[in-house]
Backbone as JSON, one array per atom type, in Angstrom:
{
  "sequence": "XXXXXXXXXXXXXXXXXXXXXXXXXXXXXXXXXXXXXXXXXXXXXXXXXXXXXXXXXXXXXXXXXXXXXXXXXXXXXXXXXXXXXXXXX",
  "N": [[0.84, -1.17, 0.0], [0.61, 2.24, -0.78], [1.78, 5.57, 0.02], [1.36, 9.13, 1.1], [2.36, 12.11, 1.07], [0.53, 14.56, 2.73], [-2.25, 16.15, 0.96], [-1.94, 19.93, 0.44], [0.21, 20.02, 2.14], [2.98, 20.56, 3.93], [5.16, 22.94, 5.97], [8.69, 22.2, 6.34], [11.58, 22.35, 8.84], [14.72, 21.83, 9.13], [17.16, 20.53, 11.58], [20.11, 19.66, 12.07], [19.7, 16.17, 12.9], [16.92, 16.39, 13.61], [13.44, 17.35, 12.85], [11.04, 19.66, 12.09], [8.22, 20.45, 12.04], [5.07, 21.54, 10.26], [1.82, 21.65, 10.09], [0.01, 23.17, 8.14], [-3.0, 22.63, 7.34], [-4.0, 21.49, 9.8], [-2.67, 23.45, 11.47], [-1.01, 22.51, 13.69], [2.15, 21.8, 14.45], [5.04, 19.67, 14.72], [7.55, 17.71, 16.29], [10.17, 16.01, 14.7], [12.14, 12.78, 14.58], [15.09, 11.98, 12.56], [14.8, 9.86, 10.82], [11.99, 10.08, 10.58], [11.25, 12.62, 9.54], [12.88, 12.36, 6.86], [11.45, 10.26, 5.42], [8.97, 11.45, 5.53], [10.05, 13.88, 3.68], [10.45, 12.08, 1.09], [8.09, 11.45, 0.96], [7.15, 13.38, 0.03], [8.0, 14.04, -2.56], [6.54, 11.82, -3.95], [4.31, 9.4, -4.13], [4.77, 6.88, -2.1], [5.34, 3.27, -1.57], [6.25, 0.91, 1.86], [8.28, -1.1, 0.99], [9.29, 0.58, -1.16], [10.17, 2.67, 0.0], [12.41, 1.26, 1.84], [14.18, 0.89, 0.24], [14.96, 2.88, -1.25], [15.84, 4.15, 1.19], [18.16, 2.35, 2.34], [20.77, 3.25, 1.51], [21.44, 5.04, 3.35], [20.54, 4.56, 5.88], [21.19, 1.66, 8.61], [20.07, -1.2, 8.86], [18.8, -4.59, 9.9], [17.76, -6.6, 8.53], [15.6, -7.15, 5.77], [12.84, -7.37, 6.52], [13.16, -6.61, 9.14], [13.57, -3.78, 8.41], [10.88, -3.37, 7.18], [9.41, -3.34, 8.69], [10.13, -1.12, 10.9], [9.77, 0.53, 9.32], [7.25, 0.36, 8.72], [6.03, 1.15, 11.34], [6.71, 3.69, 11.6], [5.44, 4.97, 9.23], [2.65, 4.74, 10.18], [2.6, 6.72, 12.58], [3.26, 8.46, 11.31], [0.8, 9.3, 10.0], [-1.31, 9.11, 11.79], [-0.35, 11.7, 13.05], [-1.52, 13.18, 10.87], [0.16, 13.8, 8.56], [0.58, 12.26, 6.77], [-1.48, 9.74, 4.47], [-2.7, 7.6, 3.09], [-2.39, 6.54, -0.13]],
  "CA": [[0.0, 0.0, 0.0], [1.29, 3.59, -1.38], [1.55, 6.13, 0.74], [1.67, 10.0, 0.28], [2.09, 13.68, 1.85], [-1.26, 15.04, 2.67], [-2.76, 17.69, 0.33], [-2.0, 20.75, 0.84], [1.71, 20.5, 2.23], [3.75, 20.83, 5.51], [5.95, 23.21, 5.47], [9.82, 21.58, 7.17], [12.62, 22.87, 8.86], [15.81, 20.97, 9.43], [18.31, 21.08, 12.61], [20.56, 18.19, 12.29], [18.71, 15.15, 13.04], [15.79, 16.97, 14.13], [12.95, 18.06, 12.06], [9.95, 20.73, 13.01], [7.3, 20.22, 10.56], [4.21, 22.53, 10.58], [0.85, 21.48, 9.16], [-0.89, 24.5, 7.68], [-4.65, 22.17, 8.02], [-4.44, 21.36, 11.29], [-2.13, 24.03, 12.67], [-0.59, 21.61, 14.31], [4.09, 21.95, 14.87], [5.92, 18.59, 15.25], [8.84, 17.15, 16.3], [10.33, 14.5, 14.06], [13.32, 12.62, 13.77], [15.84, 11.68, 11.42], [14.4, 8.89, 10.37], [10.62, 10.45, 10.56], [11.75, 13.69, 8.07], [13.85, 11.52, 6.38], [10.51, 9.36, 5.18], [8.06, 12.51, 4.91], [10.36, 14.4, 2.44], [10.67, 10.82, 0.18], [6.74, 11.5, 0.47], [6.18, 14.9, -0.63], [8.53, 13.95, -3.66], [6.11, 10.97, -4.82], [3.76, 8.19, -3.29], [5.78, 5.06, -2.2], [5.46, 2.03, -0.7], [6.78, 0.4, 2.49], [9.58, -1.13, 0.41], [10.1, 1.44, -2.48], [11.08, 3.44, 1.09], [13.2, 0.68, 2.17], [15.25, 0.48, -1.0], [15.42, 4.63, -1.37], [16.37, 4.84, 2.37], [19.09, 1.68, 2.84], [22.18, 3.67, 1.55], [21.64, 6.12, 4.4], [20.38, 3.32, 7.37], [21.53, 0.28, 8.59], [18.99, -2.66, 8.86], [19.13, -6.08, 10.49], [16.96, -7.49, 7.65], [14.77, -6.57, 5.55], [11.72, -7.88, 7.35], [13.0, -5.55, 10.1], [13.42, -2.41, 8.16], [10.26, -2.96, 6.46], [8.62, -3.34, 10.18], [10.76, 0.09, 10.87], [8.62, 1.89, 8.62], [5.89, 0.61, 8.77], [6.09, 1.61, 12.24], [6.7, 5.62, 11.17], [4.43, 5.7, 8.49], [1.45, 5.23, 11.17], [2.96, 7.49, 13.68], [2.98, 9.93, 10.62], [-0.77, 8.62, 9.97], [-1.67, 9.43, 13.18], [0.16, 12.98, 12.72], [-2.15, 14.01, 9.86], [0.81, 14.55, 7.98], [0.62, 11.36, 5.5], [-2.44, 9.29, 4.05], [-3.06, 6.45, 2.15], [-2.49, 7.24, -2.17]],
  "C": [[0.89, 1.25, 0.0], [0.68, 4.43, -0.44], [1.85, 7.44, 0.66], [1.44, 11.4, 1.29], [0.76, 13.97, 1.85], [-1.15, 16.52, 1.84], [-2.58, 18.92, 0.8], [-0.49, 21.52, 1.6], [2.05, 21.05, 3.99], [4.92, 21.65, 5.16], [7.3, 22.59, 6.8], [10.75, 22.45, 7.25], [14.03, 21.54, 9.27], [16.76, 21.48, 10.76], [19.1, 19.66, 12.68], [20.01, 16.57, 12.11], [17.29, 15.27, 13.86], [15.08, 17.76, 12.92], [11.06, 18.84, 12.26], [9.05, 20.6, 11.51], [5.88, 20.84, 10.7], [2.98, 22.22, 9.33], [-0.34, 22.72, 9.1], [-2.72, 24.22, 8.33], [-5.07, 21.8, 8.89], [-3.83, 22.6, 12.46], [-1.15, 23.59, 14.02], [1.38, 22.06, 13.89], [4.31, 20.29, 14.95], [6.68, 18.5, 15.07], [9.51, 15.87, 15.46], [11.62, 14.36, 14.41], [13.89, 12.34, 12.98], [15.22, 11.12, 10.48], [12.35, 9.32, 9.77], [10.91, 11.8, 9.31], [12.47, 12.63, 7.28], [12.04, 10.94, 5.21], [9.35, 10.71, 4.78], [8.63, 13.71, 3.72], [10.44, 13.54, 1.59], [9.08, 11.09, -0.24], [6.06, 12.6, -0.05], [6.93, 15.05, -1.81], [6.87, 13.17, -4.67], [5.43, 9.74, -3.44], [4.72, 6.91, -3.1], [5.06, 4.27, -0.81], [6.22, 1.56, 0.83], [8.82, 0.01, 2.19], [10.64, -0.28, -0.83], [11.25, 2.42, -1.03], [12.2, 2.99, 1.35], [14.18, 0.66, 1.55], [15.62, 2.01, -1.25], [16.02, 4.8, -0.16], [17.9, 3.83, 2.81], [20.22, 1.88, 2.29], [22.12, 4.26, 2.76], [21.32, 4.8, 5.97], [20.93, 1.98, 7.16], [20.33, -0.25, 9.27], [19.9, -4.01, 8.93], [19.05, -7.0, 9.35], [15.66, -6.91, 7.16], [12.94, -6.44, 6.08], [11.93, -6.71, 8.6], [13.11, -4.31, 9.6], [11.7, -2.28, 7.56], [8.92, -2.77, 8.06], [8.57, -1.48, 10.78], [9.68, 1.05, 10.26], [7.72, 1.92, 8.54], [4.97, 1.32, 9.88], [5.56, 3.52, 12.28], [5.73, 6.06, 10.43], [2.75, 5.38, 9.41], [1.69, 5.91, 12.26], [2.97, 8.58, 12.71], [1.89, 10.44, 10.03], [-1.17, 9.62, 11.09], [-1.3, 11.3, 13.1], [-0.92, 14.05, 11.86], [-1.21, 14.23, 8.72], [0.77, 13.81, 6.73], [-0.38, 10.95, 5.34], [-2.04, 8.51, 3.2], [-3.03, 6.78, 0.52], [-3.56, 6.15, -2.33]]
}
């Protein structure tokens, strides 16, 4: 299942491995990390997958196995669900 920035756009700031992300339709600020920006800029490029993520993100992370990275994200992308910030394509 494809997954995709929500309409309308967040705008991001960067501080290292910290990322402040500000949703215009809820008004809403959050804190992300690395790994959480990391995965919501991949999504405001283009809808992807679980594993299209996995395979765009495993130069930059290390993973046990793919079974556990794909756990990894699946993890983030409902904590970024939950956020408002992503949705279902």
């Amino acid at each position: 299942m494809k997954w995709r920035a929500i309409a309308g756009g967040s705008s991001m700031r960067n501080w290292g491995d910290e990322y402040v992300v500000y949703n215009p339709l809820s008004g809403d600020s959050h804190l992300l990390g690395l790994a959480g920006g990391q995965i919501l800029l991949k999504l405001q490029q283009a809808p992807l997958d679980s594993k299209a993520l996995m395979e765009q993100l495993a130069t930059d992370w290390q993973f046990d196995s793919e079974q556990d990275a794909i756990a990894q994200i699946d993890a983030l992308l409902t904590d970024l669900g939950a956020l408002a910030l992503i949705e279902r394509a």
